[in-house]
C-alpha positions as CSV (number, residue, x, y, z in Angstrom):
1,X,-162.2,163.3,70.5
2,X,-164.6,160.7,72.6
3,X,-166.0,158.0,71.1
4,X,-169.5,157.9,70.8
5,X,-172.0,155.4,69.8
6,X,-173.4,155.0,66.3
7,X,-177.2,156.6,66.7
8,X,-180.0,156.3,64.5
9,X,-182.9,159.0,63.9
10,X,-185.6,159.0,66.7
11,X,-188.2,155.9,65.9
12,X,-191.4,158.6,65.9
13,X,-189.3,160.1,62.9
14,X,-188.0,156.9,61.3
15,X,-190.9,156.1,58.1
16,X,-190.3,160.1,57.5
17,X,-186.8,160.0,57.5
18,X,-186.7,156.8,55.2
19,X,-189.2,158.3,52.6
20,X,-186.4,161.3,52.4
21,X,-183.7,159.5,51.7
22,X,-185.8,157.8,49.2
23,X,-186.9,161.0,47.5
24,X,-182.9,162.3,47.7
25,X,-182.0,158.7,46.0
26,X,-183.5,159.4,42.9
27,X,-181.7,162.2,42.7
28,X,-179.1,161.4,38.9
29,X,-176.2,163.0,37.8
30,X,-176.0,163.9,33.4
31,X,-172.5,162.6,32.1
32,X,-171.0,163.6,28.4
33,X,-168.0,162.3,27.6
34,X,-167.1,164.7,24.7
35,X,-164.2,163.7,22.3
36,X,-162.5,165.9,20.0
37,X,-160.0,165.5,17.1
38,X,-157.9,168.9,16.0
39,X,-158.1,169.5,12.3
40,X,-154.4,169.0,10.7
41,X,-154.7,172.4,9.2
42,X,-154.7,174.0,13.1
43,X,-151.1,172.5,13.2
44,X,-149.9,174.6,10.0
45,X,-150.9,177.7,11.8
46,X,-148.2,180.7,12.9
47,X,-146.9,179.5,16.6
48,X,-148.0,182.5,17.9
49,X,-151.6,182.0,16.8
50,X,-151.4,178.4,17.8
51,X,-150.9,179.3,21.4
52,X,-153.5,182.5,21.4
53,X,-156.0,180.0,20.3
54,X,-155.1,177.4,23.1
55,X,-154.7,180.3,25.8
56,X,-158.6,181.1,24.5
57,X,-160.1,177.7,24.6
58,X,-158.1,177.0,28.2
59,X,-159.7,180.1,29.3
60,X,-163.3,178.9,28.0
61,X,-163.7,175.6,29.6
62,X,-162.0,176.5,32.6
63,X,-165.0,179.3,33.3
64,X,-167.2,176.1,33.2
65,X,-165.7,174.7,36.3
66,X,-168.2,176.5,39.0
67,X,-171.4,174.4,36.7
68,X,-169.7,170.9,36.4
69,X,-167.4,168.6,37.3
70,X,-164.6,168.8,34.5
71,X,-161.8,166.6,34.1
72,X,-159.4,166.8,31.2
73,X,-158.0,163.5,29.8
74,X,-156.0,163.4,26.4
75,X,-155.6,160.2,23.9
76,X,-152.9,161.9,22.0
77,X,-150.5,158.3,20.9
78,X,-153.5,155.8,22.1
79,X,-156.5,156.4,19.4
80,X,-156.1,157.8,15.6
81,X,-159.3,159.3,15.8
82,X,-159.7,161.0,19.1
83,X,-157.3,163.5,20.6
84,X,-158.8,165.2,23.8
85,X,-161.7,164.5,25.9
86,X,-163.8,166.4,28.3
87,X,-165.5,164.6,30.9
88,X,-168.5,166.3,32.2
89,X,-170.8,165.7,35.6
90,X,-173.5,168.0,36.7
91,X,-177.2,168.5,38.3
92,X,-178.8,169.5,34.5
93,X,-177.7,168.9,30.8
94,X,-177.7,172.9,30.4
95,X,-174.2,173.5,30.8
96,X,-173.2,170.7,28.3
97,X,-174.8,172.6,25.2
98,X,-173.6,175.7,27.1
99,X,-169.8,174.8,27.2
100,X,-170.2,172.9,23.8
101,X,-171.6,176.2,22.2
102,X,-168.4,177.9,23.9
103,X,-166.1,176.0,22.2
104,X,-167.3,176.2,19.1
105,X,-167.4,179.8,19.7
106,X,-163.7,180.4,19.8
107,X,-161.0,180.4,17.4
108,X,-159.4,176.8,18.0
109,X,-162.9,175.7,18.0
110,X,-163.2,176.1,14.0
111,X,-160.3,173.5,14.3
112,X,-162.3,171.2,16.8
113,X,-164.1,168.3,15.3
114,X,-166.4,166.1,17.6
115,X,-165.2,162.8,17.1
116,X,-167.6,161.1,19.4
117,X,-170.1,162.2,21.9
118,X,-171.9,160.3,24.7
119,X,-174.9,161.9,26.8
120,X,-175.7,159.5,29.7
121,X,-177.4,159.5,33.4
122,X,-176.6,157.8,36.6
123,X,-178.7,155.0,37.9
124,X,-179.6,152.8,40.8
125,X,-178.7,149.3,39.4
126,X,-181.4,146.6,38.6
127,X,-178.6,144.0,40.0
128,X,-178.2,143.4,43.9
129,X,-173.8,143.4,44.6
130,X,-173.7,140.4,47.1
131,X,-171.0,138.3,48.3
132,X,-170.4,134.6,46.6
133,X,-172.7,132.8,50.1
134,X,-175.5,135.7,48.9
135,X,-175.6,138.2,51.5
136,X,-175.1,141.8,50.4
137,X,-171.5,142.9,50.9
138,X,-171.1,145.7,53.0
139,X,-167.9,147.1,51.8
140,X,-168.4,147.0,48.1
141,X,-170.2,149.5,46.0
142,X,-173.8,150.1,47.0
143,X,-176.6,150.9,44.8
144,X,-176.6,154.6,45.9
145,X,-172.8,155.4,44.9
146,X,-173.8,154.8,41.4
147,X,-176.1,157.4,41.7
148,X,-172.8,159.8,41.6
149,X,-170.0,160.0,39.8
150,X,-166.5,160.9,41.7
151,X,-163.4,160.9,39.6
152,X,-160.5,159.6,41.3
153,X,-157.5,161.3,40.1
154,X,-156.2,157.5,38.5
155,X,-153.6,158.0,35.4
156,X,-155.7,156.3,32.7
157,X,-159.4,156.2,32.1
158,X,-160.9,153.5,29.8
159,X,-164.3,154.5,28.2
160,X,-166.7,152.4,26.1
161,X,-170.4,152.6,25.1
162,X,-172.2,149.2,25.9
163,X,-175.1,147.4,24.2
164,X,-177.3,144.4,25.4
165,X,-178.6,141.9,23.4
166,X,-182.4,141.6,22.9
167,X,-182.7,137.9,24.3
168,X,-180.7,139.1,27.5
169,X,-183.6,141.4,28.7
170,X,-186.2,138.2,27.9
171,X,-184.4,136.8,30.9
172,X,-185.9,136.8,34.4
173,X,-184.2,138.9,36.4
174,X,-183.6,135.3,39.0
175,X,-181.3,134.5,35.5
176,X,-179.5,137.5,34.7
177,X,-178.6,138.3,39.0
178,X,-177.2,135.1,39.3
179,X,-174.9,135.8,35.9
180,X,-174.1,139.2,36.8
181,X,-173.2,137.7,40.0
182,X,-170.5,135.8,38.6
183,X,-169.6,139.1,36.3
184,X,-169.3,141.3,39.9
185,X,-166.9,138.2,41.6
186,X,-164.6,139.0,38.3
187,X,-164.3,142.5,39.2
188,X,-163.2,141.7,42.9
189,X,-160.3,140.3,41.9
190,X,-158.9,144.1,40.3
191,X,-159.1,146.1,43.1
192,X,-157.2,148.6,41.4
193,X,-160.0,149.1,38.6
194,X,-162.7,151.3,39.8
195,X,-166.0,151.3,37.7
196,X,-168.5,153.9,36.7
197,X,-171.6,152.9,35.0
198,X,-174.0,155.3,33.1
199,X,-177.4,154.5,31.6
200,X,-178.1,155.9,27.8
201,X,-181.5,154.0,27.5
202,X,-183.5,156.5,25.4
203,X,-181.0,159.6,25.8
204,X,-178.4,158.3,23.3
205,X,-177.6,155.5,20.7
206,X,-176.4,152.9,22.9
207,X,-177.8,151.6,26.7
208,X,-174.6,152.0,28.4
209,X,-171.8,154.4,28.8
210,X,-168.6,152.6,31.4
211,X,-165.8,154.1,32.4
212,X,-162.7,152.3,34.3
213,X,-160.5,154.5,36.6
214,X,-157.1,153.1,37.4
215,X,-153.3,153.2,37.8
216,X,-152.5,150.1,36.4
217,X,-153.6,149.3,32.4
218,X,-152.5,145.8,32.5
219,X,-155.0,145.2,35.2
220,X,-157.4,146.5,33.3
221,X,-156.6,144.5,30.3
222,X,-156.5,141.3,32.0
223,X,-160.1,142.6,33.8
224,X,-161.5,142.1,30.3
225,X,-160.2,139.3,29.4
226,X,-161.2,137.5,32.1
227,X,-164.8,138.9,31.6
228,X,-165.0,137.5,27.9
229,X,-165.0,134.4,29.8
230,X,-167.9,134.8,31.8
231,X,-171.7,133.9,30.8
232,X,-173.1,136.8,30.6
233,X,-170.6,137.9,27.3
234,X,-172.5,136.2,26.1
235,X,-175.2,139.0,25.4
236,X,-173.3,141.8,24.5
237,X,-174.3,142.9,21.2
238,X,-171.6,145.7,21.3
239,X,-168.4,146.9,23.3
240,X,-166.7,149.4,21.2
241,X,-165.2,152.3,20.6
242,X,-162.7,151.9,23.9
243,X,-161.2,154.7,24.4
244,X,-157.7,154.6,26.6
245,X,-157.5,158.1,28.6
246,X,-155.2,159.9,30.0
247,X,-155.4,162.5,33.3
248,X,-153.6,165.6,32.6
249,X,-153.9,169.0,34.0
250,X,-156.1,171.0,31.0
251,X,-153.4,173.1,30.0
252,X,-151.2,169.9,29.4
253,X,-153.8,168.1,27.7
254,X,-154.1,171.0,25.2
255,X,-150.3,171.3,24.8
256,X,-150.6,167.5,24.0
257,X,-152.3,168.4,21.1
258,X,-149.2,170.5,19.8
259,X,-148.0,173.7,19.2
260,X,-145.7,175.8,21.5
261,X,-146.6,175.3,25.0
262,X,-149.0,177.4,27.4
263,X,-148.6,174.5,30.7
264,X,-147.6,176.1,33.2
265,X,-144.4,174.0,34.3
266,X,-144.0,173.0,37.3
267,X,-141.7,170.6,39.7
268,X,-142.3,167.1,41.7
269,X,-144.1,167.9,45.1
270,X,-144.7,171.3,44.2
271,X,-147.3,172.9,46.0
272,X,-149.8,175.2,44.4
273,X,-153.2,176.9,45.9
274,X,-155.8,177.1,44.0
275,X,-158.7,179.7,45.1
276,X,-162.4,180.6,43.3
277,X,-164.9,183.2,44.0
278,X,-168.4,181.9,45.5
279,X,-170.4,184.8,46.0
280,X,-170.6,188.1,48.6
281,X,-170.9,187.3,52.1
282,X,-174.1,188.9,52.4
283,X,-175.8,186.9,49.9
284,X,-174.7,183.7,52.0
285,X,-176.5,183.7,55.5
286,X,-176.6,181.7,58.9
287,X,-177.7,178.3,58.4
288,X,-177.6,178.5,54.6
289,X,-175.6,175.7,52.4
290,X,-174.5,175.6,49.1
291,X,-172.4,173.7,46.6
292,X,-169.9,174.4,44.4
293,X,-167.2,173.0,42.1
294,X,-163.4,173.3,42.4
295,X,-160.7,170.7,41.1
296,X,-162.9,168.4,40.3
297,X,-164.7,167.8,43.2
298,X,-167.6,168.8,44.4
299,X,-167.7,170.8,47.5
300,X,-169.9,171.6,50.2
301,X,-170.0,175.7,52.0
302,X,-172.2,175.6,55.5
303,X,-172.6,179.0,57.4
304,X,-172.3,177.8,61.0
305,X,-173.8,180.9,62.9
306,X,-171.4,183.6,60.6
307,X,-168.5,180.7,60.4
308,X,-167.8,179.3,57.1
309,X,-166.5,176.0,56.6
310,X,-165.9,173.9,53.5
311,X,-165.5,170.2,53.0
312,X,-165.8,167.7,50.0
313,X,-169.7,167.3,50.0
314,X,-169.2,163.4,49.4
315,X,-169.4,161.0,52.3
316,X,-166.7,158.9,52.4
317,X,-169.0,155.7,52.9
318,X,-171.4,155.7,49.7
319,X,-171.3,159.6,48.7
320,X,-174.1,160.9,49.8
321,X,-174.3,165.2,49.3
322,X,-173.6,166.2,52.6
323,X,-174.6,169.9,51.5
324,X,-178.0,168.3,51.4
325,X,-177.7,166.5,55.3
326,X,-178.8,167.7,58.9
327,X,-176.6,170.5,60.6
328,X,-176.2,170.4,64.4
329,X,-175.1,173.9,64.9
330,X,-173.8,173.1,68.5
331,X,-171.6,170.4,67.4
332,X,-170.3,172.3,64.5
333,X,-171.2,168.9,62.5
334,X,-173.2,167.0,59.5
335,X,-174.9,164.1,59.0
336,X,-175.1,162.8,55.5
337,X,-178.4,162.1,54.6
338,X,-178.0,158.5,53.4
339,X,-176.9,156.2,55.9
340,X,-176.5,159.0,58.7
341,X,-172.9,158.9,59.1
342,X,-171.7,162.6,61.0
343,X,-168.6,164.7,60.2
344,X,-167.0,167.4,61.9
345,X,-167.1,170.5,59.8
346,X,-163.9,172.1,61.5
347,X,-162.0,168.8,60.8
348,X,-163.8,166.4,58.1
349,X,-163.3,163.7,61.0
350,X,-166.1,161.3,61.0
351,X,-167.3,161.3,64.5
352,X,-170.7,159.0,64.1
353,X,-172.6,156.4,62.5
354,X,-171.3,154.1,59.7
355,X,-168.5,156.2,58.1
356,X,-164.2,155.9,59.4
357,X,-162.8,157.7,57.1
358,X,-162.8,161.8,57.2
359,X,-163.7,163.8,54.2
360,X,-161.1,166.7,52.8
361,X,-161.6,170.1,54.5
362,X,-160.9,173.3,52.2
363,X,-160.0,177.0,53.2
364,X,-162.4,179.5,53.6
365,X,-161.8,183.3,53.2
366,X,-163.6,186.5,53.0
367,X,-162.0,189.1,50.1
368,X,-163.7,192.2,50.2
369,X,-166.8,191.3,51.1
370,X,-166.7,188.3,48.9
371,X,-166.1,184.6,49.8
372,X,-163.5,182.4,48.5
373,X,-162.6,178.5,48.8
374,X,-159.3,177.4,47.9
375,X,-157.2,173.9,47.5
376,X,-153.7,173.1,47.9
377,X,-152.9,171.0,44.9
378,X,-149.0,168.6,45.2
379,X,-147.7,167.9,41.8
């Protein structure tokens, strides 16, 4: 492919085009992390009831995957009081009471106790992420990816809400940057530890909900450790519950739980393809874009003059919604909408701007007059 050089939007355009990307930053994502605990008596049931009932609630949540992001993680052998948590991302708090209300609507949910349940937001941070000489670091995490949450798939996930004290927001904000500088150096030195912050001011009990992705627990434990050691823990009024996580395909996190299995089993580097309805073709026109959920991830449909083509709809340099971003029908391509950074839609290749890495691709196929996006998923 030739190179090209990184372009910027037409100056005439420019105060427009900032004041866009403004409006599209304050876009927030809701968050729930939903922990439940299975009443012993479920345990006692007839095997064959046992796995009806998980078969049922598998089914439920899984119909919940075109609303949300959805990832499964189970604390079966890591907490006494917390067995299984859901951990939900979308646009609107609807589907949370929705799916909850599911639950609770079938049989293993009269067996389901909510052990704990945090409602959250994303949020531009207050703090500016700068190098130790002061100058913003280009290659860490910028204000705008903390406007949207993207699980990795990382083995363990480390969740605790998060409370200030009083005296740390009497602070100017000249004191607390130059501690939370110190706080983000700390962080650099566990590359492996990926952060998500949430903000609970007002919609829940506490002011913060965190959540650390990452391969590697001792890294994680020596992460805090380290950060008891810094100034500003100093003003944390509360850290706990932590809750130790682990990934696990839903059915395996519900066989976790006990009773005879319903996992569908399958071998190392297995490859399995995963497909989900959209919507009929003719409901889906030239030009249109739209966003759906599968795996996971979030991903992005454009209809390139009657061509369909599907990629993850998160820019590889800060994840900006690409769905949302400026289609050159010619070039078959899209711009994200945040720091302009172009991908091919054939290819996910980045091909402009600021981003180097691609973006995944997905298949496309029409079924009867109905389109479908599937994955290939390598166990």
């Amino acid at each position: 492919m030739r190179p090209r050089i990184p372009t910027q939007p037409p100056q005439p355009n420019l105060n427009a085009a900032m004041q866009e990307r403004a409006r599209r930053l304050t876009k927030r994502q809701y968050v729930r992390f939903a922990f439940y605990k299975v009443d012993p008596a479920w345990r006692r049931l007839p095997a064959q009831e046992q796995a009806e009932a998980k078969q049922e609630l598998m089914n439920v949540i899984q119909s919940f995957n075109r609303r949300m992001l959805l990832r499964p993680y189970s604390l079966m052998g890591t907490r006494a009081d917390a067995e299984l948590l859901l951990w939900q991302i979308a646009e609107n708090p609807l589907p949370f009471r929705e799916l909850a209300s599911a639950i609770a609507g079938t049989r293993m949910g009269a067996y389901l106790t909510m052990a704990y349940s945090y409602f959250s937001q994303t949020k531009r941070s207050l703090y500016e992420i700068r190098t130790p000489n002061g100058n913003h670091n280009g290659d860490g995490e910028s204000e705008e990816e903390r406007l949207v949450i993207d699980p990795t798939e990382a083995q363990y996930l480390f969740v605790y809400p998060f409370i200030k004290t009083r005296e740390w927001y009497q602070l100017s904000q000249h004191a607390r940057q130059g501690m939370m500088d110190e706080h983000i150096e700390v962080g650099r030195k566990y590359p492996s530890v990926r952060l998500n912050t949430t903000y609970s001011f007002g919609l829940d009990d506490y002011e913060f909900i965190v959540a650390f992705e990452t391969d590697e627990p001792s890294d994680f434990l020596d992460l805090v450790q380290e950060l008891r050691e810094s100034s500003v823990s100093m003003y944390t009024l509360q850290d706990t519950p932590l809750f130790t996580c682990i990934n696990m395909r839903l059915d395996e996190a519900l066989d976790a739980l006990g009773g005879p299995p319903v996992a569908q089993k399958v071998a190392p580097g297995e490859v399995h393809e995963v497909w989900m309805e959209v919507c009929p073709l003719d409901d889906f026109g030239p030009g249109e874009t739209k966003t759906i959920f599968l795996e996971g991830k979030m991903v992005g449909l454009f209809n390139i003059n009657g061509e369909l083509f599907a990629l993850n709809n998160r820019c590889s340099h800060a994840r900006g919604p690409l769905s949302e971003g400026q289609v050159n029908h010619e070039e078959c391509s899209v711009t994200c909408p945040w720091h302009y950074g172009e991908f091919d839609l054939r290819s996910g290749a980045a091909i402009d701007g600021v981003v180097n890495k691609p973006v995944d691709t997905y298949q496309v196929e029409i079924r009867e007059g109905k389109i479908f996006v599937g994955t290939r998923i390598t166990y």
